[in-house]
C-alpha positions in Angstrom: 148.0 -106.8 13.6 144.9 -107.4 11.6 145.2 -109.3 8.9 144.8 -108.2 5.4 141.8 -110.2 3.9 140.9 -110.5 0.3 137.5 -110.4 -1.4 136.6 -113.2 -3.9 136.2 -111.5 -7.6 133.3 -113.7 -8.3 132.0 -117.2 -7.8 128.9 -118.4 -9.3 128.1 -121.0 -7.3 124.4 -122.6 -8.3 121.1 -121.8 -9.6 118.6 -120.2 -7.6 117.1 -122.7 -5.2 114.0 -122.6 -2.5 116.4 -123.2 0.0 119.8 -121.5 1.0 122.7 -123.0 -0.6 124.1 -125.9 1.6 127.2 -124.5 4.1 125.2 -121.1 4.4 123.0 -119.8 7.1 119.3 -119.4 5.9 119.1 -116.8 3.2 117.9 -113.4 4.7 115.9 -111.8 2.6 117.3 -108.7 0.6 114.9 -106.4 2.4 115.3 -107.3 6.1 116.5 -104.8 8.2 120.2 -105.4 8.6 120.8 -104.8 5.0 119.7 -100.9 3.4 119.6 -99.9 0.3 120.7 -95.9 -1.0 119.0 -95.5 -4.4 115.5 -96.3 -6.3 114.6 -99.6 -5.7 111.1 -101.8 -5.3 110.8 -104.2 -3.1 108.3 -107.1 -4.3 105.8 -109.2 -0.7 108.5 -111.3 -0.6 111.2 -109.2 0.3 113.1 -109.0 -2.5 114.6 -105.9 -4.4 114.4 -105.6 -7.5 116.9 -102.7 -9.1 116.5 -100.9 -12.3 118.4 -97.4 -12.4 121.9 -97.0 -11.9 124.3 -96.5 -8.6 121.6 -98.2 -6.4 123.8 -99.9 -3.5 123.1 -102.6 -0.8 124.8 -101.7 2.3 125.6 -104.6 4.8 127.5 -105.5 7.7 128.7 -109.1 8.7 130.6 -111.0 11.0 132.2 -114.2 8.9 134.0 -116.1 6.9 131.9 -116.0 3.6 129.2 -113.9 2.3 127.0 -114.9 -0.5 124.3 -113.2 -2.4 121.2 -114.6 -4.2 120.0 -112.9 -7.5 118.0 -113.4 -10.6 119.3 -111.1 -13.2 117.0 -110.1 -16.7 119.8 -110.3 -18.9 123.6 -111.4 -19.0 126.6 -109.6 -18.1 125.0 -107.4 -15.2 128.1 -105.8 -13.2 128.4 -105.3 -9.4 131.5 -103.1 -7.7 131.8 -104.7 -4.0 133.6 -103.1 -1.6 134.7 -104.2 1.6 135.6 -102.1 4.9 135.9 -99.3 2.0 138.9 -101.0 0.1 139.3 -100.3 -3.6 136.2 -103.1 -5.0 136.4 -105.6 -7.3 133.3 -106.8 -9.7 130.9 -109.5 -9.5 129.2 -110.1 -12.9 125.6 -111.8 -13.1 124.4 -114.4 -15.4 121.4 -114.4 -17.1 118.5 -115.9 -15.2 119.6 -116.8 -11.2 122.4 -117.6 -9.5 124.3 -117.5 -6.3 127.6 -115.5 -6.1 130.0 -115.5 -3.3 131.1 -111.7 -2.8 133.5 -112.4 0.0 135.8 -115.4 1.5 137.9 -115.7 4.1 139.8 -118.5 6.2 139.5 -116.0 9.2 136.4 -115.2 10.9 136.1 -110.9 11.6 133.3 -108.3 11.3 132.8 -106.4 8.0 130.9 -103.9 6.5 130.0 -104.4 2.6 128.6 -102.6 -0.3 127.3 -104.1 -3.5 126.9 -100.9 -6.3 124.7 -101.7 -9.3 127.3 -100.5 -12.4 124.9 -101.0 -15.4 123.0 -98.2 -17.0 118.8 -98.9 -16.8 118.5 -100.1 -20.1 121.2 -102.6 -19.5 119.0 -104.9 -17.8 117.2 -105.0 -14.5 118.4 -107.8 -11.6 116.6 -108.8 -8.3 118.6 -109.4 -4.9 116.2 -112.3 -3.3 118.8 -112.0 0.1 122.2 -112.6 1.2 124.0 -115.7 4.1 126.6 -116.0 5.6 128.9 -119.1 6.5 127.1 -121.1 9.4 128.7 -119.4 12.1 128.3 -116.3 11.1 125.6 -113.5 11.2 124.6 -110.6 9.5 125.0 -106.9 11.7 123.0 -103.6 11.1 124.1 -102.0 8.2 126.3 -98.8 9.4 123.8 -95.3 9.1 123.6 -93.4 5.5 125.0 -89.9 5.8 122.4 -87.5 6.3 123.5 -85.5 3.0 121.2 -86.3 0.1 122.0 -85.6 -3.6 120.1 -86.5 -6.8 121.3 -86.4 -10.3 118.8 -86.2 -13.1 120.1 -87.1 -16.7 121.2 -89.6 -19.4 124.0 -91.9 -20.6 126.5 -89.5 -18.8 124.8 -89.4 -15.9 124.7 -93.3 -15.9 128.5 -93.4 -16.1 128.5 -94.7 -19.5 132.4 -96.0 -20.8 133.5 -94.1 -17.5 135.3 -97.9 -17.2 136.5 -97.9 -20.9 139.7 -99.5 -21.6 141.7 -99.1 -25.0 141.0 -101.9 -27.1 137.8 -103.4 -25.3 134.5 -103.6 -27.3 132.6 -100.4 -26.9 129.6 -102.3 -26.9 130.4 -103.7 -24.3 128.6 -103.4 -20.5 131.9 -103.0 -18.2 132.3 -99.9 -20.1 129.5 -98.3 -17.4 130.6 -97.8 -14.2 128.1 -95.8 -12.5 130.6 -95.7 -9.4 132.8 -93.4 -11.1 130.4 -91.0 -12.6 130.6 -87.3 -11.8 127.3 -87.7 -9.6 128.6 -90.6 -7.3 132.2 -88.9 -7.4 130.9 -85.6 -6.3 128.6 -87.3 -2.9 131.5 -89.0 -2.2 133.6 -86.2 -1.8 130.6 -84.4 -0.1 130.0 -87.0 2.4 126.5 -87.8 0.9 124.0 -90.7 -0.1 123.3 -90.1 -4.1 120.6 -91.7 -6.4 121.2 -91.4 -10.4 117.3 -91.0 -11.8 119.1 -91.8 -15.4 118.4 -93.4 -18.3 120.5 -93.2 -21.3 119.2 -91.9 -24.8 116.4 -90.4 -23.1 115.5 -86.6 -23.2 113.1 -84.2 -22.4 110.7 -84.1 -24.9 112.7 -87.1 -27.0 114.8 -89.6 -27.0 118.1 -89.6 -29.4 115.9 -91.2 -32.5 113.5 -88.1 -31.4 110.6 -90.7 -30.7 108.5 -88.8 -28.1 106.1 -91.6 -26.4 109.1 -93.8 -25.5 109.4 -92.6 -21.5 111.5 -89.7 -21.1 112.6 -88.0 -17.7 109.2 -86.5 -17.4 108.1 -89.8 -17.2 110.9 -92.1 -15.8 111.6 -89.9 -12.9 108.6 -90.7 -11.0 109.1 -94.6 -11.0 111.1 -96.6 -8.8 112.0 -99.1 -12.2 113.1 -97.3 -14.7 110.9 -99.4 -17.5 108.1 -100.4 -15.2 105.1 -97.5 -15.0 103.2 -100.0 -12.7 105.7 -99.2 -9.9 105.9 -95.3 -8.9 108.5 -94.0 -6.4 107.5 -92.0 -3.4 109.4 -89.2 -3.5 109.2 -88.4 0.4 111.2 -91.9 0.7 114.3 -89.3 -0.3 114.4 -85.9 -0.2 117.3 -84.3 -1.6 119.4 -81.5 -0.4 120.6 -80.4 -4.2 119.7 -81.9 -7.8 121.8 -82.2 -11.1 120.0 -82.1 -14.2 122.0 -82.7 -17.1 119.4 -83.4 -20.3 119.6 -82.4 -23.8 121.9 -84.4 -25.1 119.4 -86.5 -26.4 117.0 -83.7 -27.5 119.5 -82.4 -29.7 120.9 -85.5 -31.1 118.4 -84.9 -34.5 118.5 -81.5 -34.7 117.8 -78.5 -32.9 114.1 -78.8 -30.8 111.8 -76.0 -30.6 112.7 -73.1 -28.5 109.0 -73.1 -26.7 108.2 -77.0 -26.6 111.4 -77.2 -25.0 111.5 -75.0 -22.8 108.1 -75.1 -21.5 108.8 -78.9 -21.2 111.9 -78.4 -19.0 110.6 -76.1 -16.7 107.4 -77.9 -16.5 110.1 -80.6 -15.3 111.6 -78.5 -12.9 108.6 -77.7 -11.3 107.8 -81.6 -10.9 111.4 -81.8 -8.8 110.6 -78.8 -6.8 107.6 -80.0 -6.1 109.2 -83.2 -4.6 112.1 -81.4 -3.3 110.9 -77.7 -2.3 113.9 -76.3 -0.7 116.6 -78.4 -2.5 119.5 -76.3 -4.5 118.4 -77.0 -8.2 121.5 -76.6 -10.4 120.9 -77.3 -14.7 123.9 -78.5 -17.0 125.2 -78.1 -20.0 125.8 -81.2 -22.1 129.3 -82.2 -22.0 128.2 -84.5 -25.6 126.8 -81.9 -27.4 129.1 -79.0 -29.6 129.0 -76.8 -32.4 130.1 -78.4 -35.8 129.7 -78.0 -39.6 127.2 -80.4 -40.3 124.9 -79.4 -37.1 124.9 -76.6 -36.2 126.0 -74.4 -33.4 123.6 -76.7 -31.2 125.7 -76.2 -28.1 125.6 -72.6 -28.1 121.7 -72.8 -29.0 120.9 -75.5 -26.2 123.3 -73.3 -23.9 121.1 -70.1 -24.4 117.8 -72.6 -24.1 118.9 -73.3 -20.5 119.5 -69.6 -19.9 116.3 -69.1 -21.0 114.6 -71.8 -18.7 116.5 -70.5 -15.3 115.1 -67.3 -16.1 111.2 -68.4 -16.4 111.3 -70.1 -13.2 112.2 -67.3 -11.3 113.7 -69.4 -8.3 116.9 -68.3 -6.7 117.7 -71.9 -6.0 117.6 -73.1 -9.8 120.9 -72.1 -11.2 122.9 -72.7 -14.4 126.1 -74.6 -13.7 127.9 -74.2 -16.9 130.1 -77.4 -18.3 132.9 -77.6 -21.0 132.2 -80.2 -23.8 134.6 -82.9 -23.1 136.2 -85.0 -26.4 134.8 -88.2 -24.5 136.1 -91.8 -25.8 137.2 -91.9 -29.4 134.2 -92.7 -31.8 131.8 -92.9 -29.1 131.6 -88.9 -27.7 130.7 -90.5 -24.1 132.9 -88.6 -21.5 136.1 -91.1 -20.2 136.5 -91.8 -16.6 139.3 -88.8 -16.0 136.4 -86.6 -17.6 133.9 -87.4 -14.9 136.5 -86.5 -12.2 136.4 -83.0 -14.0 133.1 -82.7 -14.3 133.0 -83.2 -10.9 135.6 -80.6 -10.2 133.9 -77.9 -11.7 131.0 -78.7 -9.9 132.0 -79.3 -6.6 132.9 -75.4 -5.5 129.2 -74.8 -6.5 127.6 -77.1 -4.2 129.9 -76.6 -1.5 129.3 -72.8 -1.8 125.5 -73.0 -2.6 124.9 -75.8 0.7 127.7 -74.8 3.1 129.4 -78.1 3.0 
């Protein structure tokens, strides 16, 4: 029978050293080739990968007793989800500054495979894997393939996961609250069999962000970088080319009234054109807000940002850019962000589409 083996929740063991910890093999570098990577990433002459948006994953495969990673995180309280041989994962949660965390221990030496999801929305902080050792007996093995099934999902807070991991009581200020693992983006590619990236950033819009600054770096701008917050360091789009992209923005747009009809338009299928251009025979598919609603004091924004979206699919002209309508879902009380449970509907209503639209 094989035995049952248990992943460590988290360790911090030292700070980052020049050398690999002692009782370690040599520290492989983050960006050799036994360990891939599935989302936007950058990966600095050294060999280290540095992560910004959220959902990005390091895929591995070991053989072992212990593997440790070694990582430099810009702020404190940067989660992880690690998940071994595809059990339910438990969290490792970075320091500020570096530090060595053990994300798996065993007495019993056997072959694994690993994955280590970023949780945290962009804004949250950005963190740097400099590489991952073993126990000195063991080695690191070829990570297992990707799927061949690419999705991308374009957006904001929501599409981040924000307080998808909410729990009654908790500070809502709090960074566990994101969980970019259970978003409706990573929810639906893992029913779909599919790699996903999240190009998100949350409080960002179209034209403006939800103080309605303009010049602050909104999806026009952060979608072609590989760090969300660093212009220096672009993405090539040909590194992943998606077979279907969610865009769920306006949330943000809206947040201070109602935008122009033409400036925001023109600006959104301005941005669709800049994903086709990336992606030219990808299933485009545009959401409603599941934040935004009708109310008193605002305005029937939802129905106004509804018929804007209409209005957008029908000056493209593309019979693979399609409306995919959404409820507005109550979220987490006094925050509006959509709950975990909410996310699994999103994704319900959205999976029929795709599945339809791609013949999957």
């Amino acid at each position: 029978m094989k035995q049952k083996l248990t992943p460590v929740v988290l360790a911090l063991l030292s700070a980052v050293a020049s050398t690999a910890a002692a009782g370690s093999t040599p520290l492989m570098s983050a960006n050799d080739s036994p360990v891939t990577f599935e989302g936007r990433h950058a990966t600095d002459a050294s060999g280290a990968v540095r992560l910004g948006f959220p959902g990005v994953t390091a895929h591995l495969r070991f053989r072992g007793t212990t593997l440790t990673m070694r990582a430099e995180a810009s702020a404190a309280d940067l989660y992880f989800d690690v998940s071994i041989d595809r059990a339910a994962p438990t969290q490792v949660r970075l320091h500020q500054g570096g530090g060595e965390y053990v994300i798996y221990r065993s007495d019993s030496a056997a072959e694994h495979t690993v994955s280590v999801l970023r949780c945290n929305e962009s804004w949250q902080g950005t963190c740097t894997i400099l590489g991952f050792a073993t126990d000195p007996a063991g080695t690191l093995l070829p990570a297992p393939p990707l799927p061949a099934r690419k999705l991308m999902f374009i957006g904001d807070s929501v599409t981040c996961g924000e307080m998808t991991a909410y729990a009654a009581g908790r500070d809502m200020n709090d960074k566990i609250n994101c969980n970019a693992r259970l978003s409706y983006g990573m929810t639906l590619a893992r029913r779909l069999g599919a790699q996903c990236h999240l190009v998100s950033y949350g409080g960002r819009g179209i034209i403006r962000d939800w103080q309605g600054i303009r010049d602050t770096g909104n999806a026009p701008q952060f979608y072609e970088l590989a760090l969300p917050d660093d212009p220096a360091v672009r993405w090539d789009p040909a590194r992943y080319v998606p077979d279907a992209i969610g865009i769920q923005l306006g949330t943000n747009d809206f947040n201070q009234g109602v935008p122009d009809q033409n400036e925001f338009v023109n600006a959104y299928v301005q941005f669709i054109q800049k994903v086709r251009r990336d992606a030219p025979g990808a299933l485009i598919f545009i959401m409603d807000s599941p934040i935004v609603d009708n109310d008193a004091a605002k305005g029937p924004r939802r129905t106004i940002l509804h018929f804007y979206l209409e209005q957008i699919v029908a000056r493209v002209r593309d019979p693979k850019v399609v409306l995919a309508p959404l409820p507005r879902y109550p979220g987490v009380p006094g925050n509006g962000h959509p709950t975990g449970a909410e996310h699994v509907a999103m994704a319900d209503e959205l999976e029929p589409l795709l599945r339809k639209a791609l013949g999957w």
